[in-house]
Backbone as CSV, one residue per row, in Angstrom:
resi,resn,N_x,N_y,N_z,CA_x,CA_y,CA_z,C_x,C_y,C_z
1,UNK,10.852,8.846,24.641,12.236,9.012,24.213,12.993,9.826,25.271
2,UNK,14.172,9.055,25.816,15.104,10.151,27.039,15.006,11.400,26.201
3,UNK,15.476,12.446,27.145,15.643,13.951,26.598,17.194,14.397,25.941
4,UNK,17.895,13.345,26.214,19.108,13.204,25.583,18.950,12.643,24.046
5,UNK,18.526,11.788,23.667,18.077,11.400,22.588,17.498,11.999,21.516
6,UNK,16.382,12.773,22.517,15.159,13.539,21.568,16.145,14.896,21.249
7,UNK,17.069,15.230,22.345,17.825,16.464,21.714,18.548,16.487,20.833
8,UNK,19.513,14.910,20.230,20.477,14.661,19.246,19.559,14.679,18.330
9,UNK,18.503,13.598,18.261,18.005,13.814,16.878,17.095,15.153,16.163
10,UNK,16.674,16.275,17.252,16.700,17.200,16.675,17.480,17.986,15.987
11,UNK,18.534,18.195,17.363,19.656,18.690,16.215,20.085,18.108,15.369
12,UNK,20.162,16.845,15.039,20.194,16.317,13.547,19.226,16.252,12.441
13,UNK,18.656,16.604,13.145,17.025,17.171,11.950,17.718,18.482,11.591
14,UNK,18.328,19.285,12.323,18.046,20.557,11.758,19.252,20.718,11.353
15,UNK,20.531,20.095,11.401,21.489,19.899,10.632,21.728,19.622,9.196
16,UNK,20.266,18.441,9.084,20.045,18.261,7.488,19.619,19.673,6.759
17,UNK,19.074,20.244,7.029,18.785,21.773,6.181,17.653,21.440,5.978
18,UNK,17.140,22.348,5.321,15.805,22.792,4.784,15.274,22.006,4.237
19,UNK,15.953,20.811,3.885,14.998,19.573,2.556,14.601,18.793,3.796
20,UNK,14.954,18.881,5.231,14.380,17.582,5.867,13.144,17.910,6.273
21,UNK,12.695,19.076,6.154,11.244,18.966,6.453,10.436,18.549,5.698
22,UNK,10.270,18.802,4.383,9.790,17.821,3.115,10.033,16.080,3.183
23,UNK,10.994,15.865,3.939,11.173,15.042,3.935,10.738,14.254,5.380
24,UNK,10.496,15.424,6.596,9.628,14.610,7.028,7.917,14.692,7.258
25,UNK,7.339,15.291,6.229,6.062,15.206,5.627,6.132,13.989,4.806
26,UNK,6.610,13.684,4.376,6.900,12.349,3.643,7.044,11.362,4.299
27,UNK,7.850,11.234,5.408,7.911,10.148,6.349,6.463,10.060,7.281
28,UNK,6.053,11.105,7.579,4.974,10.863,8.499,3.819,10.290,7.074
29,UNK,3.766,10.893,6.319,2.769,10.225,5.459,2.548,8.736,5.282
30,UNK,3.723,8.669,4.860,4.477,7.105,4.553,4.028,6.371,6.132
31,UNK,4.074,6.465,6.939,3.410,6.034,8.555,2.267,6.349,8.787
32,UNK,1.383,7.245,8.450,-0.236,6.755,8.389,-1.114,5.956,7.468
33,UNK,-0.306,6.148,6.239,-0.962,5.709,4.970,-0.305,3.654,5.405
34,UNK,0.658,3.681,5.537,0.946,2.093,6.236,-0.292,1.410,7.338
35,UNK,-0.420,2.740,8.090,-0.847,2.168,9.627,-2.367,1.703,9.134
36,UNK,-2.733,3.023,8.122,-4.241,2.497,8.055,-4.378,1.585,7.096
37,UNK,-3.307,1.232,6.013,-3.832,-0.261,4.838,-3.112,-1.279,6.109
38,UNK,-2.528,-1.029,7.106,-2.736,-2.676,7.954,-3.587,-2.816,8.920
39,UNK,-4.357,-1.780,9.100,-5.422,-1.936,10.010,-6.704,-2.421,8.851
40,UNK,-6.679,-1.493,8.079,-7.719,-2.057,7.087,-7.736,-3.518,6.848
41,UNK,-6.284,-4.201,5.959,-6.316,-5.910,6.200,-6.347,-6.236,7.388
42,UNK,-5.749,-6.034,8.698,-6.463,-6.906,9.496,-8.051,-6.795,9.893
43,UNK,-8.981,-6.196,9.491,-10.540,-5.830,9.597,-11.105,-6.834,8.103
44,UNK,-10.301,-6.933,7.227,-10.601,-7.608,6.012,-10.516,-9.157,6.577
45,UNK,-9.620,-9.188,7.141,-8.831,-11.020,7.557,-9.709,-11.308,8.757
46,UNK,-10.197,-10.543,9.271,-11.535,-11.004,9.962,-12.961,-11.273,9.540
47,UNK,-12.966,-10.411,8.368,-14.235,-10.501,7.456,-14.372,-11.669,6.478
48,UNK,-13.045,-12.142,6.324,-12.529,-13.504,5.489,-13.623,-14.843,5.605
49,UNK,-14.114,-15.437,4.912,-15.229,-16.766,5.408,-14.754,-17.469,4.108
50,UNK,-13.864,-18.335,4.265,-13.688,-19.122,3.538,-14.733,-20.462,3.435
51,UNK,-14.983,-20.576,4.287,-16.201,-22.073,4.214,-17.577,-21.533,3.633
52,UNK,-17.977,-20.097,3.947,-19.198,-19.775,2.962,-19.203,-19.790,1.572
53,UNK,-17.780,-19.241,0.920,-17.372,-19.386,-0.365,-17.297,-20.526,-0.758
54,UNK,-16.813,-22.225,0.046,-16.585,-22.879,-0.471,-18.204,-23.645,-0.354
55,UNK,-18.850,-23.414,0.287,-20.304,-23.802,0.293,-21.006,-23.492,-0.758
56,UNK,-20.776,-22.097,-0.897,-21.638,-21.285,-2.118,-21.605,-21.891,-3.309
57,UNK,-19.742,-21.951,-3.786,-19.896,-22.786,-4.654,-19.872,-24.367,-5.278
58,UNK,-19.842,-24.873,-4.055,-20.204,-26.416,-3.799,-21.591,-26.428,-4.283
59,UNK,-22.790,-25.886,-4.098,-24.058,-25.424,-4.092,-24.417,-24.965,-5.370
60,UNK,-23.663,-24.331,-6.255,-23.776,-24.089,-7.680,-23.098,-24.836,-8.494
61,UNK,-22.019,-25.363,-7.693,-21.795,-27.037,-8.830,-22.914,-27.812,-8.713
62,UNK,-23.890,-27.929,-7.916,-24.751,-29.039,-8.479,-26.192,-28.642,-8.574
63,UNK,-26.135,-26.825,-8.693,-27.237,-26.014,-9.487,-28.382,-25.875,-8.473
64,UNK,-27.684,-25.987,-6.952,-28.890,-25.392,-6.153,-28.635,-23.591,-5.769
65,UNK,-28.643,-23.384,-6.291,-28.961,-21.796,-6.859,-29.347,-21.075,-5.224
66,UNK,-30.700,-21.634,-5.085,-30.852,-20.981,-3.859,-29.697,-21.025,-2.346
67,UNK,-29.625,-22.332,-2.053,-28.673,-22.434,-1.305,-27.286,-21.611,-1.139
68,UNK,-27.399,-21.753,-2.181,-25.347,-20.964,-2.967,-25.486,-19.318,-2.667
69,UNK,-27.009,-18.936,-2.893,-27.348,-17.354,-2.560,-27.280,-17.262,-1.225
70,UNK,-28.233,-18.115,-0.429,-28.032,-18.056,1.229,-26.856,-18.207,1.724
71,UNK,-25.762,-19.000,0.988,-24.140,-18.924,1.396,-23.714,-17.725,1.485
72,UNK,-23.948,-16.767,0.574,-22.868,-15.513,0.654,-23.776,-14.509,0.948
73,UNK,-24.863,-14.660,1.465,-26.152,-13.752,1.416,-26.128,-12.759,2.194
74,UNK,-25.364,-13.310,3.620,-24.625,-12.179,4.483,-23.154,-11.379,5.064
75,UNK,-22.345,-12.712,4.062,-21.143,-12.194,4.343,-20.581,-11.413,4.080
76,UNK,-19.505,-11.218,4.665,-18.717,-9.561,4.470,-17.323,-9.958,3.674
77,UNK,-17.177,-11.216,3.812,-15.737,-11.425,2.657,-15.991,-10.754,1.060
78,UNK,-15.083,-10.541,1.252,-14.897,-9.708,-0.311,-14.938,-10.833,-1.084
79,UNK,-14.544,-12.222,-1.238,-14.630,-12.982,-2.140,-16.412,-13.129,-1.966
80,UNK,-16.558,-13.326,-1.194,-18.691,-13.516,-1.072,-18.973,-12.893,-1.725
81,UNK,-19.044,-11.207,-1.701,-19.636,-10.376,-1.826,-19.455,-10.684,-3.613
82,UNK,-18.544,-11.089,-4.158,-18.416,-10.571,-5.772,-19.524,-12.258,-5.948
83,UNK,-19.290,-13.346,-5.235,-19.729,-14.460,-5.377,-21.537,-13.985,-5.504
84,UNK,-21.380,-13.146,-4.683,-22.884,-12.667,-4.606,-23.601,-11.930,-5.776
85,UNK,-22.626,-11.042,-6.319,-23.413,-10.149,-7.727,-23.135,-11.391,-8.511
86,UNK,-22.443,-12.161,-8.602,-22.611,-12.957,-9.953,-23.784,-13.945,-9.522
87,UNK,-23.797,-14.330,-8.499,-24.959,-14.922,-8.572,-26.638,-14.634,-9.095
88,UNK,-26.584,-13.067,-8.567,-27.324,-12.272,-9.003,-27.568,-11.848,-9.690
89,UNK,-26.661,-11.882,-10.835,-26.777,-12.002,-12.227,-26.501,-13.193,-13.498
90,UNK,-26.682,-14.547,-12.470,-25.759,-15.454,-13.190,-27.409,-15.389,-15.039
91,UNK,-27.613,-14.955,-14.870,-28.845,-15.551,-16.044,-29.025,-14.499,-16.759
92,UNK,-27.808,-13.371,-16.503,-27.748,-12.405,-17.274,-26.362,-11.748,-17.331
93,UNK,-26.254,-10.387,-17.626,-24.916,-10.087,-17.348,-23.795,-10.498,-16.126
94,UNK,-23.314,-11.958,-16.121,-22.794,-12.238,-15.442,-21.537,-11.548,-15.229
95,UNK,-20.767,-11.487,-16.530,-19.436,-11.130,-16.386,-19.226,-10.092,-16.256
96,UNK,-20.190,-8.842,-16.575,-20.562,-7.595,-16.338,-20.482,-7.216,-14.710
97,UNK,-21.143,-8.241,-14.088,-21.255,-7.908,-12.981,-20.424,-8.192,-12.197
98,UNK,-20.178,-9.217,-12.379,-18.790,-10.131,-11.647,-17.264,-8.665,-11.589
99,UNK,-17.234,-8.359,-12.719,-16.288,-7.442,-12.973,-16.500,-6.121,-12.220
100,UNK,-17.704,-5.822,-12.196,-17.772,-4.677,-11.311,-17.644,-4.467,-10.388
101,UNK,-17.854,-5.661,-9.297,-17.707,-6.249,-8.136,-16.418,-6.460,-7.601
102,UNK,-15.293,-6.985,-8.680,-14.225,-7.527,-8.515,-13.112,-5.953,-8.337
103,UNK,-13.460,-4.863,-9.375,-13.007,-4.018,-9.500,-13.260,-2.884,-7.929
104,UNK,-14.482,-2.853,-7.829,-14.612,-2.068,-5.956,-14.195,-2.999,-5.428
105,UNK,-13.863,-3.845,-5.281,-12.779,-4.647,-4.031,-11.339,-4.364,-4.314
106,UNK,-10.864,-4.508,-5.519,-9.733,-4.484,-5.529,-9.594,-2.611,-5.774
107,UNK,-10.373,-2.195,-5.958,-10.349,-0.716,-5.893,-9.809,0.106,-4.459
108,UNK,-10.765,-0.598,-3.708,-10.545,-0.428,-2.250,-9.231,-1.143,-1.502
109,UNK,-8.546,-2.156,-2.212,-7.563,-2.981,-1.719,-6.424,-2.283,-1.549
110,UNK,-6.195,-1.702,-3.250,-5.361,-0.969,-3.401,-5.672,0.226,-3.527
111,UNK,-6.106,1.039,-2.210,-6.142,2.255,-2.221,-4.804,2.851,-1.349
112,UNK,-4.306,3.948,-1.986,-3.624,4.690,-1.357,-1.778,3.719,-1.518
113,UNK,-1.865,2.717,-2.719,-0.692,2.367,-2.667,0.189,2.987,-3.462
114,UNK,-0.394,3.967,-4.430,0.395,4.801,-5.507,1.293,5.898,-4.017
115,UNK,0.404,6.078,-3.653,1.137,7.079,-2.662,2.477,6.703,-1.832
116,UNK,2.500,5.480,-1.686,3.546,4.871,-0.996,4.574,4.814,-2.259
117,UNK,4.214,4.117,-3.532,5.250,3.919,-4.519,5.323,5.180,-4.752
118,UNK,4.912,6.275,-4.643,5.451,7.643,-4.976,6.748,8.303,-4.174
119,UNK,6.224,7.456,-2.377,6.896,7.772,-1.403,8.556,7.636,-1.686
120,UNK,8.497,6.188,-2.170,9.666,5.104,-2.591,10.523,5.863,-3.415
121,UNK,10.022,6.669,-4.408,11.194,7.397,-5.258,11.448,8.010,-4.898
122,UNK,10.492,9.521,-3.953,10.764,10.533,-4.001,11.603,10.953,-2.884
123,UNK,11.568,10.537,-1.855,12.119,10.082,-0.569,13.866,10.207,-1.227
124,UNK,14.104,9.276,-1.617,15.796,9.203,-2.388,16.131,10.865,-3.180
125,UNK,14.894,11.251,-4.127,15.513,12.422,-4.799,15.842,13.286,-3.881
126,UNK,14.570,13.568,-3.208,14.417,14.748,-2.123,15.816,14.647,-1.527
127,UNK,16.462,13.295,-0.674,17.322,13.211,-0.014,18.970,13.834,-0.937
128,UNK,18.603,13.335,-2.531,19.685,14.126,-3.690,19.457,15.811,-3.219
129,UNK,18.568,15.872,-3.388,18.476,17.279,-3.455,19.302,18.215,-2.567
130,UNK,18.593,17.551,-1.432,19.444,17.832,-0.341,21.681,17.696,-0.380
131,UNK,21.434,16.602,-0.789,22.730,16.520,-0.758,23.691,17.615,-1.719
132,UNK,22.651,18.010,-3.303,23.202,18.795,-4.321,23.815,20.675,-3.445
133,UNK,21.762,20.643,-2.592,22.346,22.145,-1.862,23.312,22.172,-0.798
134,UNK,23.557,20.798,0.209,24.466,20.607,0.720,25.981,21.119,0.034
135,UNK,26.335,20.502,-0.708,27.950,20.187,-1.314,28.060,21.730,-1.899
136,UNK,26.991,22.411,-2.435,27.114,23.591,-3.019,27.194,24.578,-1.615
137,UNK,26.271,24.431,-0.941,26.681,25.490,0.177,27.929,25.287,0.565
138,UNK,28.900,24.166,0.849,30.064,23.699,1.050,31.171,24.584,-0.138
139,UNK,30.892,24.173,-1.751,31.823,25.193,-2.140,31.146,26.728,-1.880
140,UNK,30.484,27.433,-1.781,30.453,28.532,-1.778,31.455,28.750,-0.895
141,UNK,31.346,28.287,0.473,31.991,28.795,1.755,33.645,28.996,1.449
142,UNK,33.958,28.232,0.546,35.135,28.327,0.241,36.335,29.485,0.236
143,UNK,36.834,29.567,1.532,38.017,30.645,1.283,37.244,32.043,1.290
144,UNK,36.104,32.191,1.733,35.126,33.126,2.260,35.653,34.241,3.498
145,UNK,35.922,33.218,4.549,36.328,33.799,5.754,37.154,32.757,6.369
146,UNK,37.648,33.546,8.009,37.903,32.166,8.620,37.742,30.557,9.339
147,UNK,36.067,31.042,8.852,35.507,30.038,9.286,34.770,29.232,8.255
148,UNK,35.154,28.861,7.397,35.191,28.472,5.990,35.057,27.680,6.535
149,UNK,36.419,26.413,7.274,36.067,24.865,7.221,35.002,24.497,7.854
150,UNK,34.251,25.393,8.976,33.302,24.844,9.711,32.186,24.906,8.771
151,UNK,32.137,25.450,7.985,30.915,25.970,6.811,31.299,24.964,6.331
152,UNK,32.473,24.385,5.513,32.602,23.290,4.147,31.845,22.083,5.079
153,UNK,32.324,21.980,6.144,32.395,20.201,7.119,31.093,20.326,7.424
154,UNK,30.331,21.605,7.553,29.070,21.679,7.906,28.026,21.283,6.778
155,UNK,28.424,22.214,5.306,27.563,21.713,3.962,27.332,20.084,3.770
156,UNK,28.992,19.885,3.987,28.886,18.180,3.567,27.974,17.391,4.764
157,UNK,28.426,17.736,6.283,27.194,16.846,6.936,25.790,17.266,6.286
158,UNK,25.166,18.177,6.513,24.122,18.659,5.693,23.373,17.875,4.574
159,UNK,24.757,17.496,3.709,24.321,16.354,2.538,24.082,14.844,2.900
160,UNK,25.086,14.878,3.710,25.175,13.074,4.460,23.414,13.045,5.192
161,UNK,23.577,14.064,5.965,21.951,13.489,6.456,20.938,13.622,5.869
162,UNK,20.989,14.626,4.530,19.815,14.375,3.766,19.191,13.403,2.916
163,UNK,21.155,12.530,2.621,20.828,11.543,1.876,20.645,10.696,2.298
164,UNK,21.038,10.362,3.898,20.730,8.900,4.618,19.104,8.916,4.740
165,UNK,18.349,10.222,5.239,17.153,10.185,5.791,16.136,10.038,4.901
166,UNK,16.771,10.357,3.289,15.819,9.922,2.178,15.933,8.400,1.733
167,UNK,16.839,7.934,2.383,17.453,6.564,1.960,16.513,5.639,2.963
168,UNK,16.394,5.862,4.154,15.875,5.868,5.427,14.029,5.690,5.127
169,UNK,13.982,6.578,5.107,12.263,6.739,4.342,12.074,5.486,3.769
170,UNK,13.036,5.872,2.439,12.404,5.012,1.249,12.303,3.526,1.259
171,UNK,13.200,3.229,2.172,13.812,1.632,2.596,12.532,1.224,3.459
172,UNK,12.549,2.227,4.391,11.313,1.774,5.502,9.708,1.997,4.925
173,UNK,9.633,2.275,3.650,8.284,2.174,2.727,8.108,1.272,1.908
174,UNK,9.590,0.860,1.254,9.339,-0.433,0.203,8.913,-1.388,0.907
175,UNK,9.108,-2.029,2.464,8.739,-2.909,2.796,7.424,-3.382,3.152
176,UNK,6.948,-2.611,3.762,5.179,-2.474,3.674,4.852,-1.905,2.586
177,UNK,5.199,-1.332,1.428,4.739,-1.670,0.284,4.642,-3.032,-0.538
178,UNK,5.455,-3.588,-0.370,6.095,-5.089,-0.866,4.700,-5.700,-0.360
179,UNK,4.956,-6.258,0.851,3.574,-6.538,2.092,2.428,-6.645,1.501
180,UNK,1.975,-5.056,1.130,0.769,-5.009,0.624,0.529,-5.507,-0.353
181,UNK,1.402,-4.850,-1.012,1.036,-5.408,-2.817,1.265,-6.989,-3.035
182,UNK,1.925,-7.481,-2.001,1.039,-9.269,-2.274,0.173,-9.552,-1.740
183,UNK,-0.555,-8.753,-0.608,-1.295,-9.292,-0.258,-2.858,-8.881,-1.740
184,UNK,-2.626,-7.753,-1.867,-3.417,-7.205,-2.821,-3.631,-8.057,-4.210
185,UNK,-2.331,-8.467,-4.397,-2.158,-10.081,-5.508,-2.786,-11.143,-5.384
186,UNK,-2.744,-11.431,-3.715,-3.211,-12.630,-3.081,-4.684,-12.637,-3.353
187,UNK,-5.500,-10.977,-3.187,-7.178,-11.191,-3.214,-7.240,-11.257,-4.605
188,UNK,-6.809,-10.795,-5.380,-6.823,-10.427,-7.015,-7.368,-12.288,-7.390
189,UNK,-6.038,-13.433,-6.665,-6.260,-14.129,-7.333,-7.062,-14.937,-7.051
190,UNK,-7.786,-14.859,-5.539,-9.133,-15.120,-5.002,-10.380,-14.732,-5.662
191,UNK,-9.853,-13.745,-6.134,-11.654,-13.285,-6.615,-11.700,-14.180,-8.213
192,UNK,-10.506,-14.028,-8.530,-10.573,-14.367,-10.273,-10.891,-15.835,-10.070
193,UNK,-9.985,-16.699,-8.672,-10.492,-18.561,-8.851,-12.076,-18.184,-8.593
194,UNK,-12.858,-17.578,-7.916,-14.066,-17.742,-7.214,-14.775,-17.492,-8.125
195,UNK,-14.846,-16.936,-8.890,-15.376,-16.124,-10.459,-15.389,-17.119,-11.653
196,UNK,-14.204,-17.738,-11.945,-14.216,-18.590,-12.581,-14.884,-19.911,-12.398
197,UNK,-14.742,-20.306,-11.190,-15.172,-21.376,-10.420,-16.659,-21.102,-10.723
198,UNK,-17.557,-20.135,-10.385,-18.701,-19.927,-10.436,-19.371,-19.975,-11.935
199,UNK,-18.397,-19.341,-12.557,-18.928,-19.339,-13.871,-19.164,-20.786,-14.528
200,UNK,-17.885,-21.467,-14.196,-17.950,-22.709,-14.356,-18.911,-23.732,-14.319
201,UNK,-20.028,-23.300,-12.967,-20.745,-24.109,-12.441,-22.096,-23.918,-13.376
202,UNK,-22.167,-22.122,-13.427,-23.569,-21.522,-14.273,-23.297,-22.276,-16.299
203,UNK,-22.154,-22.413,-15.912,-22.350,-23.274,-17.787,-22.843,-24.229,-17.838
204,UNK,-22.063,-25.170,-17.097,-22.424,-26.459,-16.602,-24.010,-26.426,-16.282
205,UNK,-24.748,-25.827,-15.761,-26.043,-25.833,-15.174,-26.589,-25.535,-16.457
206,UNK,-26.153,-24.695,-17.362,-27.324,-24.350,-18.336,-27.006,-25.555,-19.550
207,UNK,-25.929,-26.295,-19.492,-25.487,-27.339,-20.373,-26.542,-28.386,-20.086
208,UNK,-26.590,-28.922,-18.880,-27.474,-30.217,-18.557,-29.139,-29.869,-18.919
């Protein structure tokens, strides 16, 4: 960043008052907790094996059991892996297991997204807040001394940047929140077809 730059927006950091530091603990949060759920999916979207899943259960539609185990036997897709405890339990607590499986994936999917939707509100109040001690330091100054208006014009910027920078935050979190949380939808409804699909096959097998 030029040194011209980096100097305005300090002094506009420190123009906002005292709420912008809360507020930028919040922003930096809101930027690691992002950086690492998109590094995490892209390490997931590599781990992805869609043709083992569709093998596996190609292989238990027509009740070769073993095969369908050697399909997901080493993979790292999260849909495998749940494909895998149910297999492992298809002749017993299937749904027991299936569920437990389904739940540490999506446990891990959505980790750390409350923190972002926490980000999303609080980001805006914080930025109120700011604006409330703003406008109030503004009337105090009132007719104080002679340098009142620089105090009033000063409270009110004070408020303007607390409320843009909470506005700012919160805008630049809903969107990689949004992001995530479909993608987090997207595995939800992977695991539930793959689950069903499987179960499907273990009825069918114990029907014939």
């Amino acid at each position: 960043m030029p040194p011209l730059l980096a100097n305005a927006a300090v002094d506009l950091f420190l123009k906002g008052g005292p709420i912008m530091y809360p507020l930028l603990l919040a922003g930096l949060v809101g930027v690691a907790v992002v950086a690492e759920r998109l590094l995490w999916w892209v390490r997931v979207a590599g781990r992805r094996d869609a043709r083992a899943v569709a093998a596996a259960l190609a292989a238990a539609e027509v009740g070769d059991w073993a095969a369908a185990e050697q399909g997901v036997a080493k993979s790292a897709d999260p849909v495998a892996r749940v494909l895998r405890a149910g297999l492992a339990h298809r002749t017993g607590a299937f749904e027991g297991a299936v569920q437990v499986a389904s739940a540490a994936e999506l446990r891990e999917a959505a980790r750390y997204i409350g923190v972002l939707d926490t980000l999303v509100t609080l980001a805006p109040l914080l930025g109120l807040l700011g604006t409330v001690t703003g406008i109030m330091g503004s009337f105090n100054s009132i007719g104080s001394d002679e340098l009142a208006v620089a105090k009033v014009t000063g409270g009110i910027g004070e408020a303007l940047i607390a409320t843009a920078a909470g506005l700012g935050i919160a805008i630049a979190t809903l969107l990689p929140l949004n992001v995530l949380s479909a993608r987090l939808t997207g595995l939800q409804s992977d695991l539930e077809a793959a689950a069903t699909a499987l179960q499907v096959a273990i009825q069918k097998g114990r029907a014939s």
